[in-house]
N, CA, C and O of each residue as an XYZ file, in Angstrom:
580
protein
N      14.836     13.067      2.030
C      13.734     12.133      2.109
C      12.466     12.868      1.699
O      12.002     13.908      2.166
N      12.021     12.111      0.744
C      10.773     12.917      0.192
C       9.558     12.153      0.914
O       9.649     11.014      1.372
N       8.630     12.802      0.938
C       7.005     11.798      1.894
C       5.583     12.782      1.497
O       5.603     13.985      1.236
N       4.493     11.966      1.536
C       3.285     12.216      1.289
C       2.216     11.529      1.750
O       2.256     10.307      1.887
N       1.134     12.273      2.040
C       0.272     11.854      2.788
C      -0.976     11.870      2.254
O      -1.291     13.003      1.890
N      -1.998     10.852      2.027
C      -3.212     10.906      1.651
C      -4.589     10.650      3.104
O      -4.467     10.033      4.162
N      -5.501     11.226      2.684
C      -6.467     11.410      3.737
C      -7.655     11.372      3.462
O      -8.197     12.478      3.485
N      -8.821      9.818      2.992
C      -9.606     10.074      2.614
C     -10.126      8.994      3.521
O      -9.454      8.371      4.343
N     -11.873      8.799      3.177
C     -12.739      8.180      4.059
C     -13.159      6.980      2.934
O     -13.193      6.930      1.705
N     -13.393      6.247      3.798
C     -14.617      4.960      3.250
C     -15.594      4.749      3.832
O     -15.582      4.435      5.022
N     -16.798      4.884      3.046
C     -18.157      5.129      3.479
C     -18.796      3.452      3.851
O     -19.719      2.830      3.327
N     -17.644      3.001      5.228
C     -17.826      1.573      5.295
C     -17.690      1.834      7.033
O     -17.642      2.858      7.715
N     -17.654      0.263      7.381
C     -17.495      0.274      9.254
C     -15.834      0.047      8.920
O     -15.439     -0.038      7.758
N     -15.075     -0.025      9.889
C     -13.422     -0.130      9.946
C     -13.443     -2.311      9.860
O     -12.676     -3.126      9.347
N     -14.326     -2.396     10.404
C     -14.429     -3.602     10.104
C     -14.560     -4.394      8.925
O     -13.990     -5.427      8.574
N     -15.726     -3.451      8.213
C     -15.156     -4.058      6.374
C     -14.102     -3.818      5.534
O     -13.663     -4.396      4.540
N     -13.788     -2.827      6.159
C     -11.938     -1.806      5.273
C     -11.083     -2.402      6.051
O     -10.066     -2.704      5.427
N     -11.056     -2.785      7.459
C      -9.207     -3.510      7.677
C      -9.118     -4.628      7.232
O      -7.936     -4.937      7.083
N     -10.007     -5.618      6.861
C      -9.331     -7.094      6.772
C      -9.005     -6.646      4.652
O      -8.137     -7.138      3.931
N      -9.482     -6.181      4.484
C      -8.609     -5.372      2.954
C      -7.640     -5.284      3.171
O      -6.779     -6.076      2.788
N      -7.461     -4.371      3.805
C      -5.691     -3.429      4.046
C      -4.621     -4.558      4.897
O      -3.408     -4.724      4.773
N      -5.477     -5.136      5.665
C      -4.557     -5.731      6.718
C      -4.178     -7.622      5.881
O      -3.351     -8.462      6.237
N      -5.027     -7.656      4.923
C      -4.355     -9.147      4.085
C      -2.927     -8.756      3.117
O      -3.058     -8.400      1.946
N      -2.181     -8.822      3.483
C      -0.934     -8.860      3.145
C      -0.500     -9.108      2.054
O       0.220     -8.448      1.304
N      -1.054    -10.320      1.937
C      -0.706    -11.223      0.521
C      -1.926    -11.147     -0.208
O      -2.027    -12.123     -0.951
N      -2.733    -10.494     -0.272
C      -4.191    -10.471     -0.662
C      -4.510     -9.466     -1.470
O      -5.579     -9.559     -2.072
N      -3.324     -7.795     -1.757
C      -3.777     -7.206     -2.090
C      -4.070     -7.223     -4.368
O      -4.341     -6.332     -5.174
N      -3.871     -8.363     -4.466
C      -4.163     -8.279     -5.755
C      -5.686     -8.422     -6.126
O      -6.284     -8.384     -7.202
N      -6.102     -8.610     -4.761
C      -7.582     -8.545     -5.044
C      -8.417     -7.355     -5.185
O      -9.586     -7.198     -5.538
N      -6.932     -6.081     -4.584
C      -7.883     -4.544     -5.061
C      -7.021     -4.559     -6.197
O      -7.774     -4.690     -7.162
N      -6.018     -4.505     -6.534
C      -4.751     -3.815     -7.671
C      -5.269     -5.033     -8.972
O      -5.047     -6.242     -9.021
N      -6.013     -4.145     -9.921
C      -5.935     -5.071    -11.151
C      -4.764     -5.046    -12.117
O      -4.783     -5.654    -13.187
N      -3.889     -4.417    -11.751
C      -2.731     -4.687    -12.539
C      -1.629     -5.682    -12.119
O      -0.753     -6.200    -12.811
N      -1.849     -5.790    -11.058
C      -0.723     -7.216    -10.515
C      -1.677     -8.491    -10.938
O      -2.829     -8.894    -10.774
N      -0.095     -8.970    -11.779
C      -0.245    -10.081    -12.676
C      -0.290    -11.839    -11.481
O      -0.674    -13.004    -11.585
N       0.303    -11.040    -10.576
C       0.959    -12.418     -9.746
C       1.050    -12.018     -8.550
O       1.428    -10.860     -8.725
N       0.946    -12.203     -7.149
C       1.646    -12.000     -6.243
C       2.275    -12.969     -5.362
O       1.709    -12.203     -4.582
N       2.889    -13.904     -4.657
C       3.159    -14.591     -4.115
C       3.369    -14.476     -2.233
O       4.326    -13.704     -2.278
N       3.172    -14.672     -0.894
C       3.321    -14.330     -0.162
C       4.107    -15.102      0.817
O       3.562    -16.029      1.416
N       5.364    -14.795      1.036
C       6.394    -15.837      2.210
C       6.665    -15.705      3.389
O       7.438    -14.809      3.729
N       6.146    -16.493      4.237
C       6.162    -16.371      5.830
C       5.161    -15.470      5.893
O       4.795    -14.689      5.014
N       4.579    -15.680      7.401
C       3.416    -14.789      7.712
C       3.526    -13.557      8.995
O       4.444    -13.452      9.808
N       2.939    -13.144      8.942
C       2.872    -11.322     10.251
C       3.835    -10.534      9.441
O       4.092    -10.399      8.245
N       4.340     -9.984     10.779
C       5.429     -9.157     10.614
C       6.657     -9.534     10.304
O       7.538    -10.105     10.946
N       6.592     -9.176      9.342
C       8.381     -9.589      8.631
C       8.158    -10.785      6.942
O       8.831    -11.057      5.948
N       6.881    -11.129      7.478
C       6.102    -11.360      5.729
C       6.780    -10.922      4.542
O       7.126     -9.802      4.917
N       7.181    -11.026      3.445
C       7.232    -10.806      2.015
C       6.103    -10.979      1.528
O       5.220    -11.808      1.751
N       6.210     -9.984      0.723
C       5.056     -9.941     -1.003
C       5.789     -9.936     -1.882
O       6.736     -9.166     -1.720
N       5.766    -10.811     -3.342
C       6.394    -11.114     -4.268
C       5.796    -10.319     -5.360
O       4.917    -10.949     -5.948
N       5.987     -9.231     -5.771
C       4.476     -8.492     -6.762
C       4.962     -8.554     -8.214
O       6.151     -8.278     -8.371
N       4.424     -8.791     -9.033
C       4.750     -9.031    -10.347
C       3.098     -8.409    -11.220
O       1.977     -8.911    -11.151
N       3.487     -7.369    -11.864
C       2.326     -6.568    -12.620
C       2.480     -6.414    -13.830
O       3.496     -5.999    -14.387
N       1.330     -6.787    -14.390
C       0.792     -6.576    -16.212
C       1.891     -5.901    -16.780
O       2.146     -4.843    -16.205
N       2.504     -6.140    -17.580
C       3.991     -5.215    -18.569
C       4.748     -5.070    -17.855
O       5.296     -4.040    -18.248
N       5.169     -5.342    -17.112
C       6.579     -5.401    -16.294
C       7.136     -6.496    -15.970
O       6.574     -7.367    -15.306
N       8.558     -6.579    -16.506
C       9.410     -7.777    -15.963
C      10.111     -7.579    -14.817
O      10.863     -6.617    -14.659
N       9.848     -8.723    -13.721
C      11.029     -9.006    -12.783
C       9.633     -7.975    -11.557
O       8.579     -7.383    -11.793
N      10.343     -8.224    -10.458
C       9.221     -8.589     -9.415
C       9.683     -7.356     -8.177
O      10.849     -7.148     -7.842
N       8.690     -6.760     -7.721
C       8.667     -6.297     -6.682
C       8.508     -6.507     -5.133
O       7.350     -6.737     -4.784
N       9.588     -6.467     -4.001
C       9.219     -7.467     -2.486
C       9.140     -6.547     -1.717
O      10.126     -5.871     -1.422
N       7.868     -6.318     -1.201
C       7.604     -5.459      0.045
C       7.281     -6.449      0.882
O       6.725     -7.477      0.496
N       7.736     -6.123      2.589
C       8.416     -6.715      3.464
C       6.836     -5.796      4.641
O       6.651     -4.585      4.755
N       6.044     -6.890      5.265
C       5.300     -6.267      6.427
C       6.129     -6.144      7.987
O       6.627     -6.951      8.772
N       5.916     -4.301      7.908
C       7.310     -4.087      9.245
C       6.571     -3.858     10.730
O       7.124     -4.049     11.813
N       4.796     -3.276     10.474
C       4.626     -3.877     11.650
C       2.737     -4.288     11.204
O       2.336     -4.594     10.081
N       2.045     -4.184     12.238
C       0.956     -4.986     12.360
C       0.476     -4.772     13.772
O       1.071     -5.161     14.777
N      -0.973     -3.936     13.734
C      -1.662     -3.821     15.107
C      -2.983     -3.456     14.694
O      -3.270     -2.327     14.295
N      -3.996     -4.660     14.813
C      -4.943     -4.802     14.458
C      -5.614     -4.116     15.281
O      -6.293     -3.304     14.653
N      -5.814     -4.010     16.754
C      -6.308     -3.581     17.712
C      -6.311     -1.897     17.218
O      -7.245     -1.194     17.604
N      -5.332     -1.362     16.439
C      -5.131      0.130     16.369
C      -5.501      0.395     15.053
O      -5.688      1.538     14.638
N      -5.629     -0.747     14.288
C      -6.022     -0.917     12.580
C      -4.741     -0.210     11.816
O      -4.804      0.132     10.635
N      -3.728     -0.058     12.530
C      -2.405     -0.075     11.399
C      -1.334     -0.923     10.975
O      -1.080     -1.939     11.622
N      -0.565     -0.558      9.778
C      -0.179     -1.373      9.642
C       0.847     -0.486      8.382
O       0.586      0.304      7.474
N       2.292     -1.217      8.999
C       3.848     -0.061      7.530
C       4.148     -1.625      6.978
O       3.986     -2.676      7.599
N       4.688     -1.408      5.470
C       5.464     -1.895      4.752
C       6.667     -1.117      4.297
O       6.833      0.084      4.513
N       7.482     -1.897      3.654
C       8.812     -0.800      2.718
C       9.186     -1.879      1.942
O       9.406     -3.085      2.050
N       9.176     -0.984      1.108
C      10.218     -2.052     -0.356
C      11.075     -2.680     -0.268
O      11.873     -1.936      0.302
N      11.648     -3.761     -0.451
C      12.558     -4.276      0.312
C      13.688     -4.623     -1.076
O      14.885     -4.817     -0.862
N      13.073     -4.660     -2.526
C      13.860     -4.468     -3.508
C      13.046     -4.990     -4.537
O      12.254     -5.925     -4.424
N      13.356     -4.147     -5.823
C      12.664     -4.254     -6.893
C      13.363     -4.314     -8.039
O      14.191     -3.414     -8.186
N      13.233     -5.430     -9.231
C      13.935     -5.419    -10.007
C      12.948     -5.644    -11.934
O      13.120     -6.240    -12.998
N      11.667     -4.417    -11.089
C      11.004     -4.092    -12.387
C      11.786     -2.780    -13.109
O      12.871     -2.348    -12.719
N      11.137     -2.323    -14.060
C      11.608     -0.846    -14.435
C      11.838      0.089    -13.161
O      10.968      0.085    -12.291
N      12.650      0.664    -13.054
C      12.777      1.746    -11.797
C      12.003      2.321    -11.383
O      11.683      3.406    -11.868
N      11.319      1.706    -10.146
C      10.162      2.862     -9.345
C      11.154      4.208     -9.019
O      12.349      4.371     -8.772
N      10.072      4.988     -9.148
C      10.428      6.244     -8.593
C      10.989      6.453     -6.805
O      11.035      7.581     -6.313
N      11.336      5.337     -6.090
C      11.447      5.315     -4.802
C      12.659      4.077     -4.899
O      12.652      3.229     -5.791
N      13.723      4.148     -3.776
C      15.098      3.443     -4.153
C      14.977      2.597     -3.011
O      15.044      3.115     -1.896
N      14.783      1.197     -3.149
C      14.483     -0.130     -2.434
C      15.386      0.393     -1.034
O      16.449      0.986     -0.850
N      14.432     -0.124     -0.283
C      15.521     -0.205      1.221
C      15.404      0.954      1.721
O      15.867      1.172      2.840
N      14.616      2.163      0.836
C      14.267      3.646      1.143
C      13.081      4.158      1.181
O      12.712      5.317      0.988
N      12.332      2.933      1.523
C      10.459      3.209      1.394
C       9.724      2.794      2.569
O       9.757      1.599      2.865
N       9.184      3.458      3.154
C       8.271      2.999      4.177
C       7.005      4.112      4.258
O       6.835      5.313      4.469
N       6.115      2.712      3.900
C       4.451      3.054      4.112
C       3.946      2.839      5.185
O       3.983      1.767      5.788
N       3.290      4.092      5.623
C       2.246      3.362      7.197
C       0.500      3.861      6.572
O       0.176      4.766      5.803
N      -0.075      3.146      7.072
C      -1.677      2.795      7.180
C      -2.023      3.051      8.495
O      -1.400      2.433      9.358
N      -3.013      3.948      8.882
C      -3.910      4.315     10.102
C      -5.294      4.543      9.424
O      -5.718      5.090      8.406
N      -5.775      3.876     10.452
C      -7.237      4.035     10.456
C      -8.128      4.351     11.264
O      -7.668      4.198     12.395
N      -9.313      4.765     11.303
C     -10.075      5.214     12.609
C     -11.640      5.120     11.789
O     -11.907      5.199     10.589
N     -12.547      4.914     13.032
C     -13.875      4.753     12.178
C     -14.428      6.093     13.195
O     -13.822      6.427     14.213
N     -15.638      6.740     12.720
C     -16.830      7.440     13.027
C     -18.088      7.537     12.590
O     -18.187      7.831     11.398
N     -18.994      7.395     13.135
C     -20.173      7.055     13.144
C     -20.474      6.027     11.576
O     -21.019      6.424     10.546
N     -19.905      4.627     11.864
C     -19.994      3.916     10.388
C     -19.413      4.410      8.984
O     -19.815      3.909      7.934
N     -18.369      5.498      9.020
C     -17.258      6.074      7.941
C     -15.777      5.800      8.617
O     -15.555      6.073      9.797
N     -14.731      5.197      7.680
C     -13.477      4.646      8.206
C     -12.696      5.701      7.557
O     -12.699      5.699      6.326
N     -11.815      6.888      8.367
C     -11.156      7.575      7.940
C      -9.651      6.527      7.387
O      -9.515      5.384      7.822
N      -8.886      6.999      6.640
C      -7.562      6.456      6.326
C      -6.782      7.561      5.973
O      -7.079      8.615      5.411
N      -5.562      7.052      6.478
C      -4.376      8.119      6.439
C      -3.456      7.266      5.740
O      -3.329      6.168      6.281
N      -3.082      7.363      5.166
C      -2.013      6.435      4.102
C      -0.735      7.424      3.568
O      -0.711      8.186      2.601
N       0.690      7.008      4.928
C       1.432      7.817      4.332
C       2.456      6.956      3.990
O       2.404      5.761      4.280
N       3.658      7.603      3.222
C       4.721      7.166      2.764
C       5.645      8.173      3.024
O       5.291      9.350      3.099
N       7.489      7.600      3.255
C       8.219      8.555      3.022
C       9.282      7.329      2.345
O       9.271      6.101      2.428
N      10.130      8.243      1.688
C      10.757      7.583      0.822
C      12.217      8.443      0.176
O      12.530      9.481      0.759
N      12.797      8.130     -0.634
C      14.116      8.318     -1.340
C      13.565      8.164     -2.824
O      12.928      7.233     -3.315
N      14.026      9.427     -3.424
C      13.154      9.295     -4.692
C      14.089      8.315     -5.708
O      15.259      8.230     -5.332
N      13.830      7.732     -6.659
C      14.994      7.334     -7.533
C      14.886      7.914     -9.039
O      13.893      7.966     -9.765
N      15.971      8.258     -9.239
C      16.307      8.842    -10.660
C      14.600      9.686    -11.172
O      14.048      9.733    -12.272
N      14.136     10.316     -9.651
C      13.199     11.328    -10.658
C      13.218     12.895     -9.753
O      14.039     13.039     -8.848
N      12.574     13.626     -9.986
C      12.652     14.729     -9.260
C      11.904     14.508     -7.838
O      10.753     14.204     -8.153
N      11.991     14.514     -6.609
C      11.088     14.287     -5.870
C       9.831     14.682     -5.811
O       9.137     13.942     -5.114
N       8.934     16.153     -6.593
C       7.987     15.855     -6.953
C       6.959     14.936     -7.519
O       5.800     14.783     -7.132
N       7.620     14.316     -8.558
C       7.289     14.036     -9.323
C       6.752     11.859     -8.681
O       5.828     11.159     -9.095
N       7.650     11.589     -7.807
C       8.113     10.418     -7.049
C       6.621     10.553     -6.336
O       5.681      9.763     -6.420
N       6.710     11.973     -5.509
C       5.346     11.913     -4.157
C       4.266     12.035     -5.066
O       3.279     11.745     -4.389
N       3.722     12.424     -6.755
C       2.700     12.699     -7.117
C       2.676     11.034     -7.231
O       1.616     10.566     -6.815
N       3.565     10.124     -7.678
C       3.179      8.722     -8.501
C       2.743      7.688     -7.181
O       2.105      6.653     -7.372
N       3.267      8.216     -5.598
C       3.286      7.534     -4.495
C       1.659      7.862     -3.855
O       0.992      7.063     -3.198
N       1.205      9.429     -4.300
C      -0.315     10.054     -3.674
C      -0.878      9.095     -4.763
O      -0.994      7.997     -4.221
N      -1.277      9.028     -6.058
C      -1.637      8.555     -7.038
C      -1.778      7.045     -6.670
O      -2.880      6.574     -6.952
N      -0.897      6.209     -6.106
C      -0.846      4.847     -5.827
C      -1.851      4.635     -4.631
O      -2.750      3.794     -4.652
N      -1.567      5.585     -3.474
C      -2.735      5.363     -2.039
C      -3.720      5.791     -2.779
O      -4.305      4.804     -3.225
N      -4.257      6.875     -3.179
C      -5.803      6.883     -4.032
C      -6.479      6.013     -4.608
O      -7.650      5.795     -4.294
N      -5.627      5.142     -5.885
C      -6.041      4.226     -6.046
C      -6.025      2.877     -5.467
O      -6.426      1.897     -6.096
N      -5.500      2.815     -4.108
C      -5.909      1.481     -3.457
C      -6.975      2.106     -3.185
O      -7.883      1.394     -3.615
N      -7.548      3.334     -2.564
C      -8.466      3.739     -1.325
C      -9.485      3.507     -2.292
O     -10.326      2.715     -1.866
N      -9.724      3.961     -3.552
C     -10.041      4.064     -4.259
C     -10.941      2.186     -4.733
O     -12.135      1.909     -4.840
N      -9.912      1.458     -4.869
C     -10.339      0.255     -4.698
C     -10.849     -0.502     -3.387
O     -11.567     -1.496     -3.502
N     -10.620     -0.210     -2.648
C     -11.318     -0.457     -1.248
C     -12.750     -0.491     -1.797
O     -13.570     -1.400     -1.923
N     -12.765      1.211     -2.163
C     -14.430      1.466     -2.269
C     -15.452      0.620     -3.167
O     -16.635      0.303     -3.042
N     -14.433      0.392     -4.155
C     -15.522     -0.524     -5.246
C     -15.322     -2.152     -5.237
O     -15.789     -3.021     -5.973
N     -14.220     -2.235     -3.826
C     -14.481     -3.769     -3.507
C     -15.533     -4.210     -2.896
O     -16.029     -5.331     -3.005
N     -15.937     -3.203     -2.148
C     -16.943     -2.860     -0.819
C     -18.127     -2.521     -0.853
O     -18.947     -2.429      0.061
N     -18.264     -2.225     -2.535
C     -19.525     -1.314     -3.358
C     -19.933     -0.448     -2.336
O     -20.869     -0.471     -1.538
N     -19.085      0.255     -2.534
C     -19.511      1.919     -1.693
C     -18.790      3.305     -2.383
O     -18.630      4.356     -1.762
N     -18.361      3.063     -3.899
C     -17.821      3.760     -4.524
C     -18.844      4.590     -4.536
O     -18.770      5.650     -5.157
């Protein structure tokens, strides 16, 4: 099992950064490359239907838990039938923690996973690369880039 961890801040209250992270079906509003998303049933146990710019056939991550009170929140792939992610459906789970201090929202955004058909390096650089650029979009949803 390969896993990685990202650790950066948003120069926001936890109150403007969780209802981002914590809309489920919402995140095509940071990711400009998802073409489509669709969202079925709601909380925990939710589907996301993700379908992105040049890629055929759709990605379903599944929300596994949800605690607003603690501002976290895991998903995992639940199966994908775009080009082969580097991570093997049914072998992915993301967790989200958050914490605020003095009006800055730390985030911890980890993943562990099962690499697929790549070296596991190479899987945790494309998985760090993916939390950056949500965190990353947070910031310039929030104009606090």
């Amino acid at each position: 099992m390969a896993s990685v961890e990202v650790n950066e801040t948003v120069n926001a209250s936890i109150d403007r950064v969780w209802p981002l992270v914590a809309d489920f079906a919402g995140v095509d509003k940071l990711m400009t490359t998802i073409s489509s998303i669709e969202g079925k049933g709601e909380g925990v146990g939710m589907e996301r239907h993700i379908r992105s710019d040049g890629m055929e056939g759709v990605i379903v991550e599944r929300l596994e838990t949800l605690d607003p009170s603690a501002h976290q929140l895991s998903y995992s792939i639940t199966e994908e039938t775009v080009a082969p992610l580097p991570f093997k459906s049914g072998h992915y789970l993301a967790t989200v923690k958050m914490s605020e201090t003095a009006g800055v929202t730390a985030i911890n955004w980890r993943g562990e996973f099962e690499p697929n058909g790549v070296p596991e390096g190479q899987s945790e650089r494309f998985a760090g690369a993916l939390y950056r650029a949500m965190i990353k979009a947070i910031r310039r949803e929030l104009g606090v880039e």
